[in-house]
C-alpha positions in Angstrom: 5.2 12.0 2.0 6.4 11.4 -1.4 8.6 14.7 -2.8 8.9 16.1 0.5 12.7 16.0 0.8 12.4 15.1 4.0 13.8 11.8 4.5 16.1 9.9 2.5 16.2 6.1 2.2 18.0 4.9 5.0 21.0 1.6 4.8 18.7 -0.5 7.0 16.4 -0.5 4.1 17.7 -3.5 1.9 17.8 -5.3 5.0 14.5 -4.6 5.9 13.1 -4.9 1.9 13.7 -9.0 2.4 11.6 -9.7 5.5 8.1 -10.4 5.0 6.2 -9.0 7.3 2.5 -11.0 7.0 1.6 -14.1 9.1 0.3 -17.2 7.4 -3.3 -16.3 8.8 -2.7 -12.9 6.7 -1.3 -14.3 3.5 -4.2 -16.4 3.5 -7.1 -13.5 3.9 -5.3 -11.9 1.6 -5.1 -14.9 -0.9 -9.0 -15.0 -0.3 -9.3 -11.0 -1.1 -7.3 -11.3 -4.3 -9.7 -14.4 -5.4 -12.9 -12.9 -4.5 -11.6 -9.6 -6.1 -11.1 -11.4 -9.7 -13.8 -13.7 -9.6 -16.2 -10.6 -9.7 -14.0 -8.3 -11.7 -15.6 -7.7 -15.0 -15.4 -10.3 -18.4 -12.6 -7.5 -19.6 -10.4 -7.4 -16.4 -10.3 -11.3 -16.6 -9.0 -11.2 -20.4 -6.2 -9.3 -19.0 -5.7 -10.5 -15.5 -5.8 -14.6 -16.1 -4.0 -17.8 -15.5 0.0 -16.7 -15.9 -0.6 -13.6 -15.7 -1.5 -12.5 -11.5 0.7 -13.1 -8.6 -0.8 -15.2 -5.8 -0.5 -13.4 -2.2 2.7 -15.0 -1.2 4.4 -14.3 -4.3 2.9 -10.3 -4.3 4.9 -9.7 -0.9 8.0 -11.0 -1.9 8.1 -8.4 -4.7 6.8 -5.3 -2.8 8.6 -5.1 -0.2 10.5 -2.0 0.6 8.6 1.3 -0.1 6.7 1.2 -3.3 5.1 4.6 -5.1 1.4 4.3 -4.5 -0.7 6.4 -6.9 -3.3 7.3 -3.9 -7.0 8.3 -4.8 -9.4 10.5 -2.5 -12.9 12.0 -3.2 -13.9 15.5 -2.8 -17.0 16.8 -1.1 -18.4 17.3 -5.2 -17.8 13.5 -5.5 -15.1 14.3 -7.8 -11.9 11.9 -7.7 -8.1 13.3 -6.6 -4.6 11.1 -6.9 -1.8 11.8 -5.1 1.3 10.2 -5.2 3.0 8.5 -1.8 5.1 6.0 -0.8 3.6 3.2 0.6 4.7 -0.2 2.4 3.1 -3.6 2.6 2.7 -4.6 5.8 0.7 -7.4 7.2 -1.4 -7.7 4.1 -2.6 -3.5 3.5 -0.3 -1.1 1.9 0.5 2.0 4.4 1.0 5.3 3.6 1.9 8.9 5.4 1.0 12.6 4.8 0.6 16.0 6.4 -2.2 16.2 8.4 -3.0 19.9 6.4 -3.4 18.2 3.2 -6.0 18.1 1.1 -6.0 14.6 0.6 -5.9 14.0 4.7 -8.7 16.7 5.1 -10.8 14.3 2.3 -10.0 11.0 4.2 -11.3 12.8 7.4 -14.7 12.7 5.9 -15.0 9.9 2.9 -12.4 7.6 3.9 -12.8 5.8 0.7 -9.6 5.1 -1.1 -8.0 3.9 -4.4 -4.4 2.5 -4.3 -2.4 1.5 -7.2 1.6 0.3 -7.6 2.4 0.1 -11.2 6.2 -0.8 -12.5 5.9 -0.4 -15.8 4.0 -3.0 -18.2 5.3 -5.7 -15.9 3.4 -5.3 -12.8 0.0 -3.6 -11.7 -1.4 -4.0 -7.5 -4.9 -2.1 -7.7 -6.6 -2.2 -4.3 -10.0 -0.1 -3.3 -11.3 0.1 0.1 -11.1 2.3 3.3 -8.6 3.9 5.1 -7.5 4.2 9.0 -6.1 6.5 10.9 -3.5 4.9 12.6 -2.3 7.9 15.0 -5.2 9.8 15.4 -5.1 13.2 17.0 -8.3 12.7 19.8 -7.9 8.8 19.6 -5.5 5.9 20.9 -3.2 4.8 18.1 -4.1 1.9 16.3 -2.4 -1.1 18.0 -0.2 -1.8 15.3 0.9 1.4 14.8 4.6 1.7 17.5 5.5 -1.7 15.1 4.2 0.3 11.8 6.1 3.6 13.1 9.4 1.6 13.9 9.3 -0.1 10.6 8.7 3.5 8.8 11.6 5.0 10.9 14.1 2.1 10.3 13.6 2.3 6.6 13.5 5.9 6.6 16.5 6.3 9.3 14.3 9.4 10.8 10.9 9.0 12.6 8.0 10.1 10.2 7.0 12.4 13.0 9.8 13.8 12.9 8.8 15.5 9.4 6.0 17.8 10.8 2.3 17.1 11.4 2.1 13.4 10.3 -0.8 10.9 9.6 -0.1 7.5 8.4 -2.8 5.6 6.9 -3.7 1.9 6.2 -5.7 0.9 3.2 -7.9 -1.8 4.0 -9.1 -3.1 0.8 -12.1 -4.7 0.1 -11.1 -5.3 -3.5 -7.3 -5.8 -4.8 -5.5 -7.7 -7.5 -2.0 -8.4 -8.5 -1.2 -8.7 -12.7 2.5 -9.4 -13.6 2.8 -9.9 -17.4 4.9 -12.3 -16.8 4.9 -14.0 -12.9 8.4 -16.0 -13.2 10.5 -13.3 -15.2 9.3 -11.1 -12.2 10.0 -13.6 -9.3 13.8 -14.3 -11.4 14.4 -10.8 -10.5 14.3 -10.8 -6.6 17.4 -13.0 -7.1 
């Protein structure tokens, strides 16, 4: 719930930005997502996202790790598009996300769970990800199965429970298209340290 106020980043967080949290089996699926992704992308998205110049899966969760701003897209009943910003983790190979269950952008999901995602730092790195989105605490449902390890990462990094902020709904994206472009791969890798 980016801008709430609500929760403040929590010490546990740089300890927790350096563990990666995907399995081999994930890194590869999502290896295989990022290459189907750019071998159909358009003759114009290649020119730009091409050899030196895209981050393979293992490298893309090294560098977001942590909570990354998400500019979040939604669709309106009129078809029309809506972005919202929220902070978003990577975790086992989706980015995952929180807001009030009131929102407009919750109410959307409810009924077109399509989804846009995009991470953008500057000229230096663009994640871009389309696909669905699940609920992973529903109100009439079970939770998702992942979702006690997905809340206790949110909480550690947060140092509150996200429940704790009001009538919550986290969200995973599960893309069905993503891609990674760093200008320049090694300058950004240097940086971890």
């Amino acid at each position: 719930m980016l801008g709430s106020g609500s929760h403040a980043p929590h010490v546990n967080r740089l300890r927790q930005a350096s563990r990666m949290q995907e399995s081999q089996a994930e890194l590869g699926e999502l290896q295989a997502l990022m290459d189907d992704s750019l071998a159909g992308a358009t003759g114009h998205l290649r020119s730009i996202v091409r050899p030196g110049r895209y981050l393979t899966a293992a490298q893309l969760v090294q560098v977001i790790t942590g909570m990354c701003t998400l500019a979040v897209s939604s669709v309106t009943a009129a078809g029309e598009p809506r972005v919202a910003g929220a902070d978003g983790h990577f975790l086992h190979g989706c980015w995952v996300f929180s807001t009030e269950r009131s929102s407009a952008k919750a109410r959307q999901f409810a009924v077109r769970p399509a989804v846009s995602a995009a991470h953008l730092r500057g000229n230096d790195l663009g994640v871009f990800a389309h696909g669905r989105v699940e609920e992973l605490n529903p109100r009439a449902a079970p939770a998702d199965p992942q979702w006690p390890a997905i809340l206790d990462h949110l909480t550690q990094h947060y140092g509150s429970s996200p429940l704790s902020w009001g009538d919550v709904v986290a969200y995973r994206v599960r893309p069905h298209w993503m891609i990674a472009f760093a200008a320049d791969p090694e300058a950004l890798l240097a940086q971890l340290g």
